[in-house]
C-alpha positions in Angstrom: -1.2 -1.5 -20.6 -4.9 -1.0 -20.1 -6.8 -2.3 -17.4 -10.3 -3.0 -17.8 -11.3 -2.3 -13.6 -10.8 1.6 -15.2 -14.2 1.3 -16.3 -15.3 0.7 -12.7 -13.3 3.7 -11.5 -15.0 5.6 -13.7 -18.8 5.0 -12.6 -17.0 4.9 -9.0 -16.2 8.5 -9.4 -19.5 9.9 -10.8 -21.4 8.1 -7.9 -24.2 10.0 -6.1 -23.2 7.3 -3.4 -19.6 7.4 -3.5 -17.9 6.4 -0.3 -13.8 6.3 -0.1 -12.7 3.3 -2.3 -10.3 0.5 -1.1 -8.2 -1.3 -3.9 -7.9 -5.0 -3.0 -5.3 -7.3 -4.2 -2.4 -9.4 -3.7 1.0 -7.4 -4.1 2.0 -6.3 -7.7 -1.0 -6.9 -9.4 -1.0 -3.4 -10.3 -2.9 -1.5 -7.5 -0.4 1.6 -7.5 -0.1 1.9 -10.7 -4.2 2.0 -11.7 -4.7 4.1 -9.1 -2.2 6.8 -10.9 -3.4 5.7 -14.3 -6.8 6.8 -13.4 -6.1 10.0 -11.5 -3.7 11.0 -14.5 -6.6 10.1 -17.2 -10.0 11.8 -14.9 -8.6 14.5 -12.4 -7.2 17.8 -12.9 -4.7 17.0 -9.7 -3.5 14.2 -7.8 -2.1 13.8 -4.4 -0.4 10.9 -3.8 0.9 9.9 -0.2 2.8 6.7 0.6 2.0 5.3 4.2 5.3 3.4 3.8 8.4 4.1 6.6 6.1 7.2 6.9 6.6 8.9 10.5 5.2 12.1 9.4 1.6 10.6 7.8 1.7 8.6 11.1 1.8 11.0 13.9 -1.1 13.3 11.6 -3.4 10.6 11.4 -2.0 9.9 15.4 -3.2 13.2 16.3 -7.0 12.6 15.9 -9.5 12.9 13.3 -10.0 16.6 12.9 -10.9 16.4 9.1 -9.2 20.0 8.1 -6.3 19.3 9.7 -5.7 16.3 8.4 -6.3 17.5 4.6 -4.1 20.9 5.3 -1.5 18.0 6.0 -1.7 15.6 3.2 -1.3 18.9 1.2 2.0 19.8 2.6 2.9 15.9 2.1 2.1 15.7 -1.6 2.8 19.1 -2.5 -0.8 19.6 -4.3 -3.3 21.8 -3.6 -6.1 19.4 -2.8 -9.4 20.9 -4.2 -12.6 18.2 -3.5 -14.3 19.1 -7.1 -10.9 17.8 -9.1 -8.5 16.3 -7.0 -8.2 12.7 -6.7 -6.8 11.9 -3.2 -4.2 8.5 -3.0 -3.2 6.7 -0.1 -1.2 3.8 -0.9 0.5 0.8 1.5 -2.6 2.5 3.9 -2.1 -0.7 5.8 1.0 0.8 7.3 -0.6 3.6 9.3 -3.7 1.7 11.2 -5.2 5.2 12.3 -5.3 6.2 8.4 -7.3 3.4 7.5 -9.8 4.3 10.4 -9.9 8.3 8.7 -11.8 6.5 5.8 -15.1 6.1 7.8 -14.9 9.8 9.1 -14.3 11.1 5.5 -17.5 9.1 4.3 -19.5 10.5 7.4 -18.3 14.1 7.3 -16.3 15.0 4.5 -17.9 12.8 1.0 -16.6 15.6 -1.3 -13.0 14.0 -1.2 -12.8 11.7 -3.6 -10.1 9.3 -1.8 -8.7 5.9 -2.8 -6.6 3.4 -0.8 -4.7 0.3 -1.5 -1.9 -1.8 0.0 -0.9 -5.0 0.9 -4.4 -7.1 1.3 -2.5 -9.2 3.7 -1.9 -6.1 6.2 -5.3 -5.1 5.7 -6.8 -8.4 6.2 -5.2 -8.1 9.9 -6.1 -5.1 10.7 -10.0 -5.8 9.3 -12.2 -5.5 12.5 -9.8 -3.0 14.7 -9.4 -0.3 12.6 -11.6 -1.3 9.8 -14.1 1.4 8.5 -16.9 -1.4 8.1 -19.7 0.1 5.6 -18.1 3.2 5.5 -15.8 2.1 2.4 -16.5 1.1 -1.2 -13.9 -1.9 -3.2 -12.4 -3.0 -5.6 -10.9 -6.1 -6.1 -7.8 -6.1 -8.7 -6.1 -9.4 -9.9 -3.3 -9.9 -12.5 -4.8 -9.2 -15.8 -6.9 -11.7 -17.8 -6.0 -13.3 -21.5 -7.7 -10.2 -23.0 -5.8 -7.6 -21.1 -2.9 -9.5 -21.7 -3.3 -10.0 -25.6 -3.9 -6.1 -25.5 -0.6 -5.8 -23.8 0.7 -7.2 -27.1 -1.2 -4.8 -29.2 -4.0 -7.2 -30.1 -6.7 -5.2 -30.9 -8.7 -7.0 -32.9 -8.3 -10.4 -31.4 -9.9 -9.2 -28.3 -12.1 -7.1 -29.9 -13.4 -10.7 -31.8 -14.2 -12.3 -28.5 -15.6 -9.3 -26.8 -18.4 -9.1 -29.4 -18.2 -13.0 -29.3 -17.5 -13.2 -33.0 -17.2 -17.1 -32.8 -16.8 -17.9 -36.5 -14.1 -15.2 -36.5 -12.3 -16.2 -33.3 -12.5 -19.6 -35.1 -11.0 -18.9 -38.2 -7.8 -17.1 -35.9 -7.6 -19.9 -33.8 -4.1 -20.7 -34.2 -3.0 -17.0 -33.1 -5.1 -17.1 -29.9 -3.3 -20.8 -29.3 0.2 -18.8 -29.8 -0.5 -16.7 -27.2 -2.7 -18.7 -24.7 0.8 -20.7 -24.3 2.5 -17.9 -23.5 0.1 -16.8 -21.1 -0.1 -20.3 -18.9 4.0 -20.1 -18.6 4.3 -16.0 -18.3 0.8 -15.3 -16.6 -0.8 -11.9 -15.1 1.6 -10.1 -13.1 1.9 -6.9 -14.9 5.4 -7.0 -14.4 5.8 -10.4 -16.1 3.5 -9.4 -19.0 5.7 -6.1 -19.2 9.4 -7.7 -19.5 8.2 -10.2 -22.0 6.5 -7.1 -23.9 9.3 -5.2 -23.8 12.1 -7.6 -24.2 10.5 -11.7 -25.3 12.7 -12.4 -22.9 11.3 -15.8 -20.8 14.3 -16.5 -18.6 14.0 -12.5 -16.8 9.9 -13.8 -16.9 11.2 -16.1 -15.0 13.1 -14.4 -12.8 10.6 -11.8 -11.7 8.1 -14.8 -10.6 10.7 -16.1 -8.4 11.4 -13.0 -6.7 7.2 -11.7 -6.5 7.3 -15.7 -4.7 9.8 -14.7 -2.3 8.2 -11.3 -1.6 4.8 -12.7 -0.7 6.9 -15.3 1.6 8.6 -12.0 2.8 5.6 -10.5 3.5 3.9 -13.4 5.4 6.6 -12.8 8.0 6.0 -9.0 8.1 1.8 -9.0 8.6 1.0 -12.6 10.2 1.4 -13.2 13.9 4.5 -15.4 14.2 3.1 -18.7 15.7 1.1 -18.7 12.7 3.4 -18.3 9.9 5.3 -21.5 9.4 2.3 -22.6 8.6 0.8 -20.3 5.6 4.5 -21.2 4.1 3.5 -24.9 4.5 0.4 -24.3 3.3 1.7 -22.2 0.2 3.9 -24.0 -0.7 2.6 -27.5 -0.9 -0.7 -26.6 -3.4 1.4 -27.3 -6.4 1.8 -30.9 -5.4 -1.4 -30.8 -4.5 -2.7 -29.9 -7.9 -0.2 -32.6 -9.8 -2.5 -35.6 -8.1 -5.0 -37.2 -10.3 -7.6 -36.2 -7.4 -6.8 -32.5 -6.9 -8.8 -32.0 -3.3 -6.5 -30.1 -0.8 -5.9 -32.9 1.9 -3.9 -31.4 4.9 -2.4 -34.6 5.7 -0.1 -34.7 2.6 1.6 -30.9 4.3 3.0 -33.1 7.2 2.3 -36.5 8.4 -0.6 -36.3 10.9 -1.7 -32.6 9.9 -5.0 -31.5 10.8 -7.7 -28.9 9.2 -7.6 -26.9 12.7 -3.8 -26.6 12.6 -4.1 -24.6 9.2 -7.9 -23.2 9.2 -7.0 -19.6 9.9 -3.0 -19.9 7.7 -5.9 -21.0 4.9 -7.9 -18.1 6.1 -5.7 -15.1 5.8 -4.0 -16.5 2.6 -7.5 -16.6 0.8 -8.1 -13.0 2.9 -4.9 -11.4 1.1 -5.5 -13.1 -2.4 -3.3 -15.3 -3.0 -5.4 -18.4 -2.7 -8.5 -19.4 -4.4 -10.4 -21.9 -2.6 -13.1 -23.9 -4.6 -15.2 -25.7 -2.2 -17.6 -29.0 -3.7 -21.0 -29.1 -4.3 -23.2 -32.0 -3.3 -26.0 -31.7 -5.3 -27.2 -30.1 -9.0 -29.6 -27.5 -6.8 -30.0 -23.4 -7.7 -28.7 -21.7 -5.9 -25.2 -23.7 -5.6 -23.9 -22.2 -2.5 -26.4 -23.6 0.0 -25.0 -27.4 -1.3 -21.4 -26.5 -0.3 -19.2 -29.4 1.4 -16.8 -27.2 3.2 -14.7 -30.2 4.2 -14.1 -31.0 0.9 -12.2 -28.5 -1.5 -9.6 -27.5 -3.8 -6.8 -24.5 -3.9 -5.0 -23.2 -6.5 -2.9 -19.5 -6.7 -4.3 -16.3 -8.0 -2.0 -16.6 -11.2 -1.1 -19.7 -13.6 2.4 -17.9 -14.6 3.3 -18.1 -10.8 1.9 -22.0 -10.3 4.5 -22.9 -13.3 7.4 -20.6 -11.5 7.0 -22.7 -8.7 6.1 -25.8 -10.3 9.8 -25.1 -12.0 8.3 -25.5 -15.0 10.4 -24.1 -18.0 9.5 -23.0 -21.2 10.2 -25.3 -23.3 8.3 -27.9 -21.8 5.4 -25.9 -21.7 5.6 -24.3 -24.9 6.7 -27.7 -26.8 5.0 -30.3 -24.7 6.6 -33.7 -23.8 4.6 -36.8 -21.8 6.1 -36.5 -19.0 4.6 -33.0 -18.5 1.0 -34.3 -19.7 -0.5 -34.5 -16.0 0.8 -31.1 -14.8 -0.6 -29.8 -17.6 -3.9 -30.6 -16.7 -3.5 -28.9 -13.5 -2.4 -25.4 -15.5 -5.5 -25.4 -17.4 -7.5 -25.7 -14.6 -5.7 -22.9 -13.2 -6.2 -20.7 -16.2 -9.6 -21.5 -16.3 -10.4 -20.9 -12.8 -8.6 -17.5 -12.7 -10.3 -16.2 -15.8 -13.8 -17.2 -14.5 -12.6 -15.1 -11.3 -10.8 -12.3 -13.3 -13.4 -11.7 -16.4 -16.6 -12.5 -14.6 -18.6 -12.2 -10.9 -19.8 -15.9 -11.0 -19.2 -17.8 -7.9 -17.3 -21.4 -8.7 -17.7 -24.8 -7.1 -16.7 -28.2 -8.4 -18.6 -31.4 -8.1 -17.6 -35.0 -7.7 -19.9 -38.1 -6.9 -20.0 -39.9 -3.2 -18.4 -42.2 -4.9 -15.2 -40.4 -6.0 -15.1 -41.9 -9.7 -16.6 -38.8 -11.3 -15.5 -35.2 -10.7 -16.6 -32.2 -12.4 -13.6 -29.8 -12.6 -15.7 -26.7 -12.3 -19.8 -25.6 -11.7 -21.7 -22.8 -12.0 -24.4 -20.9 -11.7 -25.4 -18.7 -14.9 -28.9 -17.0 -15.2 -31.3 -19.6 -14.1 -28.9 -22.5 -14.9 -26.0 -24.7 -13.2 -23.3 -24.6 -15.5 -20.7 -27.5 -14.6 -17.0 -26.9 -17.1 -15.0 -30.0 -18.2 -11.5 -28.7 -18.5 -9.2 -30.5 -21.5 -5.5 -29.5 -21.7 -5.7 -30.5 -25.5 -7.9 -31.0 -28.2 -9.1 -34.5 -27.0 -12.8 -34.2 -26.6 -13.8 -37.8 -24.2 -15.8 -36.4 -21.7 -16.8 -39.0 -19.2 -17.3 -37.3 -15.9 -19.1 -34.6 -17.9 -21.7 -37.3 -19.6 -22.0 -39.3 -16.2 -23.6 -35.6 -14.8 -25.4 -34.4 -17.3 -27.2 -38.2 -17.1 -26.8 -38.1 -13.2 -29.2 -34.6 -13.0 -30.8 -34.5 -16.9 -28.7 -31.2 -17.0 -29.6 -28.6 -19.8 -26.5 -26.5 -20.2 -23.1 -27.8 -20.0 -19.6 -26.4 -21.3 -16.1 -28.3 -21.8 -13.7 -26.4 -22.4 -10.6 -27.7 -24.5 -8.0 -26.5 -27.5 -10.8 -27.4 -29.8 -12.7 -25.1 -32.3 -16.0 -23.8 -30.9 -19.1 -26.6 -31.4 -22.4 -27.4 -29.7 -24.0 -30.3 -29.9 -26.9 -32.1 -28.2 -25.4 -32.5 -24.7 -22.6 -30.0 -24.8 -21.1 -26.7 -26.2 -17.3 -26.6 -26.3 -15.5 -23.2 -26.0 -12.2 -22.8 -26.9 -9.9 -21.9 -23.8 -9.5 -19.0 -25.0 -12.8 -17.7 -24.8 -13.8 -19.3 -21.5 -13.9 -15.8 -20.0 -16.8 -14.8 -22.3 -18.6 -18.1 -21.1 -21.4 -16.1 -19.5 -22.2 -13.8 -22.7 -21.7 -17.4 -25.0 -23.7 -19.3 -22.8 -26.9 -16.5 -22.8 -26.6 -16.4 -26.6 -26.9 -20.3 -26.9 -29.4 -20.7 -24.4 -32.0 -17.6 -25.2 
């Protein structure tokens, strides 16, 4: 499958400025396995050393940071002749060997030739940031499960992404049913390459299934393995109770609904090092329609949702037919999904920072603001094709705002208050909302 953060790699690699790159990411979106792509695709040789159960990586990098040494090494290790001009250098689960980690800064200082690139769990990284950490010294690059594009190009769809790359709205329009096919199979199977690969290979929901339930238990498995112990009870708690959280009517997090009596100060740093290792999303509310957004945050007041809708259902227990056939019962929960499709492919297809918005009073909420060119964009988000926008109008005559999206199973339109995008070109919102709004 292709993976559109290649592109990045490749400016990465023709930088004058080039520092050692670190690929961030929760576990199994793929970092391995881009790294490899890329080296495969733009070097003549890769060497590729796992950190993991390593002795022998950790007592070189032990040893001290005597540069030549440690490259003689990592030769013997991955059996390739590393040569700076075409070699392309991996370290992966880098987490595992603290000291390795801490080699990156003294490779940018005194040895920029190598062109190096790390990943491995975010969460072990995140706990080692500020020991070992090579602050400034390092470049990133954040992965996440793969967007609706990269997934209808997992299927071979070509030309359907190729219509909403070049925003071809009348096209995309006239398709409209196929992108609906698939945008239902995306909310129940998601990103996870994995995922995205069975169902690829096989159409088989039930082993989809069965691989989000054990990537679930491995992230559980790995909050015991990185966290300090006092402190891991807690992310599970945490974890596990923003599904609920999401099914209310009102979806801000409130720590009081995790236990009876719970307190922000209990969780703040479980919160922390979950958002840290990306698994979390946290969208914080805005108190007022002001550029730039960020300096009208309420951080007491927010809203969390996962870093992939196809894990959300998993542990919603949601099957497939309910999702893909729809009953009432589900109609609530539904809502929620959207909202977490939208949110991740504003986060996977774009650099836009999000916020939500809801009045003093708590009888309007805006599910999603941002900030695009000059203008704050708030984003109604339907589930269907039913187009009442109430919060939405009580804004845009609350502030007299100029640009405002819903987004909905509805064709494309724009009318005097509003422009509706499909949801399945919400991640092209920025290049749709700059053609509108010239």
């Amino acid at each position: 499958m292709y993976r559109y953060k290649i592109e990045y790699l490749k400016k990465w690699k023709s930088s004058k400025n080039r520092k050692p790159l670190i690929v961030r990411g929760a576990r199994q979106v793929g970092k391995t396995w881009i790294m490899k792509e890329f080296g495969r695709r733009f070097y003549e040789k890769c060497a590729y050393i796992n950190f993991d159960d390593n002795k022998r990586m950790e007592n070189l990098f032990e040893n001290g940071f005597d540069l030549d040494r440690i490259i003689q090494g990592l030769k013997i290790e991955s059996g390739v002749n590393i040569e700076p001009e075409n070699t392309l250098i991996i370290f992966d689960e880098i987490q595992e060997t603290p000291k390795a980690l801490k080699a990156l800064k003294y490779f940018c200082e005194n040895a920029n030739e190598y062109h190096i690139i790390s990943a491995g769990s975010l969460l072990g990284v995140a706990i080692h940031e500020g020991t070992s950490f090579p602050v400034g010294k390092v470049d990133f690059l954040t992965l996440t499960p793969l967007n609706f594009l990269e997934f209808l190009q997992a299927f071979g769809k070509i030309d359907l992404v190729e219509n909403i790359q070049k925003n071809n709205i009348d096209i995309a329009t006239i398709f409209g049913e196929k992108y609906k096919e698939y945008l239902k199979l995306y909310l129940y199977i998601g990103g996870m390459p994995e995922a995205v690969k069975s169902y690829v290979d096989d159409m088989n929901l039930d082993e989809v299934r069965t691989i989000q339930k054990r990537l679930l238990y491995s992230y559980e498995q790995d909050f015991s393995k990185h966290a300090p112990d006092n402190i891991v009870p807690r992310i599970r708690q945490l974890w596990n109770n923003i599904p609920t959280q999401l099914a209310k009517e009102n979806k801000k997090f409130i720590y009081g609904l995790i236990k009876k009596g719970a307190r922000a100060r209990e969780y703040e740093i479980a919160l922390s090092l979950l958002i840290d290792c990306g698994l979390v999303y946290k969208v914080n509310r805005i108190k007022d329609n002001k550029v730039p957004l960020s300096t009208y945050q309420d951080f007491g007041a927010f809203k969390l949702y996962l870093l992939d809708v196809g894990l959300l259902c998993a542990m919603a227990n949601i099957d497939d037919r309910t999702l893909l056939e729809g009953n009432d019962i589900f109609v609530e929960f539904k809502g929620s999904l959207t909202e977490q499709y939208v949110l991740c492919q504003l986060k996977e297809c774009t650099e836009l920072d999000v916020f939500y918005w809801a009045s003093d009073s708590g009888t309007s909420e805006i599910d999603f603001i941002t900030q695009i060119s000059k203008n704050n964009v708030p984003i109604e988000v339907k589930s269907n094709e039913n187009l009442q926008s109430k919060s939405l109008k009580t804004f845009i005559k609350k502030y007299d705002n100029k640009v405002n999206v819903r987004t909905s199973m509805s064709d494309f339109r724009k009318d005097e208050l509003m422009v509706n995008i499909p949801l399945y070109m919400i991640g092209n919102i920025e290049k749709i909302i700059e053609e509108i709004y010239k």
